[in-house]
C-alpha positions as CSV (number, residue, x, y, z in Angstrom):
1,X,0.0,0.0,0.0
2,X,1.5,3.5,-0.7
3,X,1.5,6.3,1.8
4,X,2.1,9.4,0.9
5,X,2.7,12.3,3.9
6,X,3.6,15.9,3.5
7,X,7.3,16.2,4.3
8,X,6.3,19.2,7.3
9,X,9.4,19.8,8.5
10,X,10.9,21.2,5.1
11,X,6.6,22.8,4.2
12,X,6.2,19.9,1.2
13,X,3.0,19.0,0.3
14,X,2.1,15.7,-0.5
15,X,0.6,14.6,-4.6
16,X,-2.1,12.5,-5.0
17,X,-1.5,9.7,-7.1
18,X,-3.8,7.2,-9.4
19,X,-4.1,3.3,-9.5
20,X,-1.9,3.4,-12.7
21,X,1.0,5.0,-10.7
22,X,0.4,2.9,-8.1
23,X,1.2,-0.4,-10.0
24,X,4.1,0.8,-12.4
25,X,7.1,0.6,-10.6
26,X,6.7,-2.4,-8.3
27,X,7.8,-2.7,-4.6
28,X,10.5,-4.9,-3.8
29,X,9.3,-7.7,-2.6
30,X,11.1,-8.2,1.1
31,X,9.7,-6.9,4.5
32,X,13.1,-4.4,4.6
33,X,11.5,-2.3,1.8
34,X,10.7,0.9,1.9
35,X,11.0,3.9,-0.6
36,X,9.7,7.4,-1.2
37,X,10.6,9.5,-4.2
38,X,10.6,13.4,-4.0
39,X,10.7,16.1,-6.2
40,X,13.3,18.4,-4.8
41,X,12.3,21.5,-6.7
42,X,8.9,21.7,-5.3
43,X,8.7,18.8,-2.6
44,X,5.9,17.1,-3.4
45,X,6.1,13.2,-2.6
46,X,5.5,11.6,-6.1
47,X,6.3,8.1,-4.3
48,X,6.1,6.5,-1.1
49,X,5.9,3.0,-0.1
50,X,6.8,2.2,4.0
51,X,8.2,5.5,4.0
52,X,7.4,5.8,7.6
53,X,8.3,2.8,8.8
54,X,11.0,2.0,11.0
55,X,14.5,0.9,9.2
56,X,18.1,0.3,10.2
57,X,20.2,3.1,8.3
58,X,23.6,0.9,7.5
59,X,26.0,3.7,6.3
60,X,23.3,6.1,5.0
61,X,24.4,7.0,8.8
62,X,27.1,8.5,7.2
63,X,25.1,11.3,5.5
64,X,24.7,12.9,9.1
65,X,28.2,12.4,10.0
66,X,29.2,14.6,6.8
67,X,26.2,17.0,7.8
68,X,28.1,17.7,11.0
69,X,31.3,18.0,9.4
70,X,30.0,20.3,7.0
71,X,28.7,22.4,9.9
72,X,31.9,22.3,11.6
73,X,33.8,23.7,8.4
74,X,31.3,26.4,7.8
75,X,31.1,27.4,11.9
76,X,35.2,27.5,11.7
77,X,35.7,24.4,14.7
78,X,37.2,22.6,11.8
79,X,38.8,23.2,8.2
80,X,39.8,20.5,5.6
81,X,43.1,20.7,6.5
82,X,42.5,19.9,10.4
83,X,44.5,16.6,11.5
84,X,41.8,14.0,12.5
85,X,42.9,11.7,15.4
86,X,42.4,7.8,14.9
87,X,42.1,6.6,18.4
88,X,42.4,2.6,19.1
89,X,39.3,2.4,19.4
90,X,37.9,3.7,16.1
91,X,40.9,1.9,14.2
92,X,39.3,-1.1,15.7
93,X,36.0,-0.9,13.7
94,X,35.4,-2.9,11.2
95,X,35.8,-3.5,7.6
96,X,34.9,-1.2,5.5
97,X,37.6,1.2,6.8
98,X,41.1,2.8,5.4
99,X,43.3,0.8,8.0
100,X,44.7,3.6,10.1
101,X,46.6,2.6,13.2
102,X,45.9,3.9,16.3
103,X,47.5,7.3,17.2
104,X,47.4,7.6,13.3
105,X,45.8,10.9,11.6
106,X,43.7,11.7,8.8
107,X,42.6,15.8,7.2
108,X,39.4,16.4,7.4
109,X,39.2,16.2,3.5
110,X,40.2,13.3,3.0
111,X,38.3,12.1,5.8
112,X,35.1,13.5,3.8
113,X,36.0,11.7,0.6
114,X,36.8,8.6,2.6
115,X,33.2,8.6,4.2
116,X,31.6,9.1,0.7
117,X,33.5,6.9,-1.2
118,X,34.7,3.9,1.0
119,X,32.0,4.8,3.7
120,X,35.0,3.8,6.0
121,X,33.9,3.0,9.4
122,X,37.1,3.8,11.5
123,X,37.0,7.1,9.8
124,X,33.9,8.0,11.0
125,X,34.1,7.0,14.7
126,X,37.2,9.0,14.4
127,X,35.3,12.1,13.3
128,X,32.6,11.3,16.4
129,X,35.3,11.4,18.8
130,X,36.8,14.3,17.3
131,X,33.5,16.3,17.1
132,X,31.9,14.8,20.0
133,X,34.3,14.0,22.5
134,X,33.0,10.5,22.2
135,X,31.6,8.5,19.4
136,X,28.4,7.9,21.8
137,X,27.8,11.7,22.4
138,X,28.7,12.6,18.9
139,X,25.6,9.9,18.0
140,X,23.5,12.0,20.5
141,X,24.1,15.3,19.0
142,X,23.3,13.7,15.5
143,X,19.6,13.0,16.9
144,X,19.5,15.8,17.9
145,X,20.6,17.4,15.1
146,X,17.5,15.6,13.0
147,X,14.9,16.4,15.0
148,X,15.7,20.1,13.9
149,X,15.8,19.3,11.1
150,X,12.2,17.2,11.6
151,X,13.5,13.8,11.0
152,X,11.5,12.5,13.3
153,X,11.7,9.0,13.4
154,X,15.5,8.6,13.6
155,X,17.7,7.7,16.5
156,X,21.8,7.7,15.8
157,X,23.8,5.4,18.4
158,X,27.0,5.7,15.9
159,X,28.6,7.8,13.2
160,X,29.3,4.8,11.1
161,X,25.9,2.7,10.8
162,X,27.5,0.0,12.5
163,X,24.6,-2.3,13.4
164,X,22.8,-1.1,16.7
165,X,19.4,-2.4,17.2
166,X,18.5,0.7,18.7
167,X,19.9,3.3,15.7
168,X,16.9,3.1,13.4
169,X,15.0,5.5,10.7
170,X,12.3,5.7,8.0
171,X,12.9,6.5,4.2
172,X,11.0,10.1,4.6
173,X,13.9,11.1,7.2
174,X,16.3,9.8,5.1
175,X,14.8,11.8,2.0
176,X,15.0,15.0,4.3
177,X,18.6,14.7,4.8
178,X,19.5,14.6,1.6
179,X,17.3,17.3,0.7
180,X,19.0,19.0,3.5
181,X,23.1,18.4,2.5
182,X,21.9,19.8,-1.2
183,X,20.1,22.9,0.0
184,X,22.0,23.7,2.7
185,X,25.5,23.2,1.9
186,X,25.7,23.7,-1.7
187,X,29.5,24.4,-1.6
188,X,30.2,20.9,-0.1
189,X,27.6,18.9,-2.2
190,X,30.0,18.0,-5.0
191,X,32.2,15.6,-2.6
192,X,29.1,13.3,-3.3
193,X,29.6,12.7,-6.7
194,X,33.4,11.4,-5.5
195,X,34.1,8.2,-7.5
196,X,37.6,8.0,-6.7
197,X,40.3,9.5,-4.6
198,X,43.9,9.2,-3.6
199,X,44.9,8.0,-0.6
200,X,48.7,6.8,0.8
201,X,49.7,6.1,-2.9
202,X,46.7,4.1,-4.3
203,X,43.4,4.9,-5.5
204,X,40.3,4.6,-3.1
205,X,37.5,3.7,-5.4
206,X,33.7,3.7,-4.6
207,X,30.7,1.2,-5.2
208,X,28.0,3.5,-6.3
209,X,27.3,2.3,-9.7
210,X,24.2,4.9,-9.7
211,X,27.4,7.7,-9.8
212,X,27.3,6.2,-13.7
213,X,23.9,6.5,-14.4
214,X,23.0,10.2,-16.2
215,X,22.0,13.3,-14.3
216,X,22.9,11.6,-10.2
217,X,25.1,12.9,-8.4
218,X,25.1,11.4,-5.4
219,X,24.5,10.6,-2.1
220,X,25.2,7.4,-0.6
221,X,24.8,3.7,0.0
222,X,24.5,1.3,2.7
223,X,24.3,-2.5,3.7
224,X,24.5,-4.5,7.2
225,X,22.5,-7.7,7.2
226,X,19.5,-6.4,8.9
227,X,18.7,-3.3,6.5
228,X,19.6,-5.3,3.5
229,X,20.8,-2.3,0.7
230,X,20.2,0.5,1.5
231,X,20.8,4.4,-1.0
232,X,19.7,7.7,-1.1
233,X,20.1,8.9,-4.7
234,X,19.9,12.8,-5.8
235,X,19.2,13.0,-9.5
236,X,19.6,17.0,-11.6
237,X,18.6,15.8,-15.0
238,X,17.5,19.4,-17.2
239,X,16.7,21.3,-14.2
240,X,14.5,18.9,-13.3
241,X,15.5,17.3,-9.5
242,X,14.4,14.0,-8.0
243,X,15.5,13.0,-4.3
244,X,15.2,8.8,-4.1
245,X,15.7,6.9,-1.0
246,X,15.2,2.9,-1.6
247,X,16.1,0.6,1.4
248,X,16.3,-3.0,2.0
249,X,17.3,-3.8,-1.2
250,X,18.4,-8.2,-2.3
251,X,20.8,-6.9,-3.7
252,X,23.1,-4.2,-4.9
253,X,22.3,-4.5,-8.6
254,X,19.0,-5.0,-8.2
255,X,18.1,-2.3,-5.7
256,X,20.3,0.2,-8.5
257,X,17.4,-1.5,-10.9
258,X,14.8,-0.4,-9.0
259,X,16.2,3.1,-8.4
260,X,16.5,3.4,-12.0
261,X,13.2,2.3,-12.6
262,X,11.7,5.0,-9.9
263,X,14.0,8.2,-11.6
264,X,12.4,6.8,-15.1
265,X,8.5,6.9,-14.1
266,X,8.7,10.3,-12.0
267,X,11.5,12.3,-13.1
268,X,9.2,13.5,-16.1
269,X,6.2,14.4,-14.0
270,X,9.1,16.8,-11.5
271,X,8.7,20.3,-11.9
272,X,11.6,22.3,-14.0
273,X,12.5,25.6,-12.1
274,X,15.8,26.0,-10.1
275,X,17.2,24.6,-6.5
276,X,17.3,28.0,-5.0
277,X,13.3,28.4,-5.4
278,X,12.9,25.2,-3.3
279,X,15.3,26.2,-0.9
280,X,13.9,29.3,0.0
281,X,10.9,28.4,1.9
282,X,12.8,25.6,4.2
């Protein structure tokens, strides 16, 4: 059954839909799913399915982590060239992550790319302690951080997406968020389109194979077990801008199908006028 809610926090209004809509891009079929499509130029909801429903983020944690990074760069407690500490601890997290020892540092730029591209765990618990003093109060000032920004359904116990039985979320938060990195930190928003980046002599390349697909440009992916895969896709195809968040996908591929199969049914029915229109009323 689809649901489809005004997105308050941001003023969008809700579309109605028809039967026809209803049945041309088909759910996945898996008790994880849950997706809502947006039109970020005028946000109204042109999909939802679950959208409210509780999920387990995975990495799209991450999106929040780089929201409070971005935050820290603008506000001046941080610039891209500040030395990140790697304690023991967040070298210790595991896989996917760059491998820095403990006592080790990494810039906060490369720590951005890092988080994008490799989604790399032990980097972001070393931004939580870094920002946060601890990783656990870092995760409490993330919550808190989406509530203002009316994601209301979302609790952070990491910066990584880790699994945490208690860190959980819906696909409308997860469409606010990356509404929110676009509009409000513009400057920053190209890191998302990061395919692949240098690092200690080699190249650091990413597994967003929607990065090849026309007109996205960004956000991010995610996968533990219990969320299955997990994205949040921004699409600027002819000044037309969708917003796409798809979780528990089978699959990788397949959940990449199904994006693509969203952006082709309701990227021609999104409005055509600028970002900054949108933005202005948030």
């Amino acid at each position: 059954m689809l649901v489809l809610v005004t997105l308050s926090a941001f003023g969008l209004a809700a579309c109605s839909t028809t039967p026809t809509e209803v049945l041309t891009v088909a759910p996945i079929p898996s008790e994880k799913y849950a997706a809502i499509v947006v039109d970020a130029n005028s946000g109204r909801t042109l999909y939802a399915s679950a959208a409210d429903q509780l999920r387990y983020p995975a990495s799209l944690t991450k999106m929040m982590t780089l929201y409070m990074m971005f935050e820290a760069i603008d506000s001046g407690r941080m610039s891209k060239s500040t030395q990140i500490p790697v304690s023991a601890y967040a070298a210790s997290r595991p896989p996917t992550k760059m491998g820095i020892k403990p006592g080790g540092t990494i810039d906060a730029d490369t720590a951005i790319r890092a988080l994008v591209t490799r989604s790399a765990n032990d980097v972001a618990a070393a931004v939580g302690e870094y920002l946060g003093g601890t990783e656990a109060q870092f995760a409490a000032n993330m919550t808190a951080r989406a509530r203002q920004l009316g994601m209301t359904r979302t609790t952070f116990r990491n910066a990584s997406g880790l699994p945490d039985a208690d860190q959980q979320t819906c696909a409308r938060d997860m469409a606010l968020l990356g509404m929110a990195l676009r509009q409000r930190f513009p400057h920053h928003y190209a890191y998302f389109s990061t395919r692949e980046f240098a690092y200690a002599g080699k190249m650091v390349r990413g597994h967003n194979k929607l990065l090849e697909t026309g007109g996205v440009d960004g956000i991010k992916t995610g996968y533990i077990r219990a969320s299955g895969f997990n994205v949040v896709t921004s699409v600027n195809r002819d000044g037309k801008r969708l917003v796409v968040a798809v979780m528990g996908g089978e699959s990788a591929d397949s959940r990449n199908a199904h994006v693509q199969g969203l952006i082709a049914r309701y990227l021609p029915s999104a409005t055509s006028r600028g970002g900054a229109a949108a933005a202005s009323h948030l």
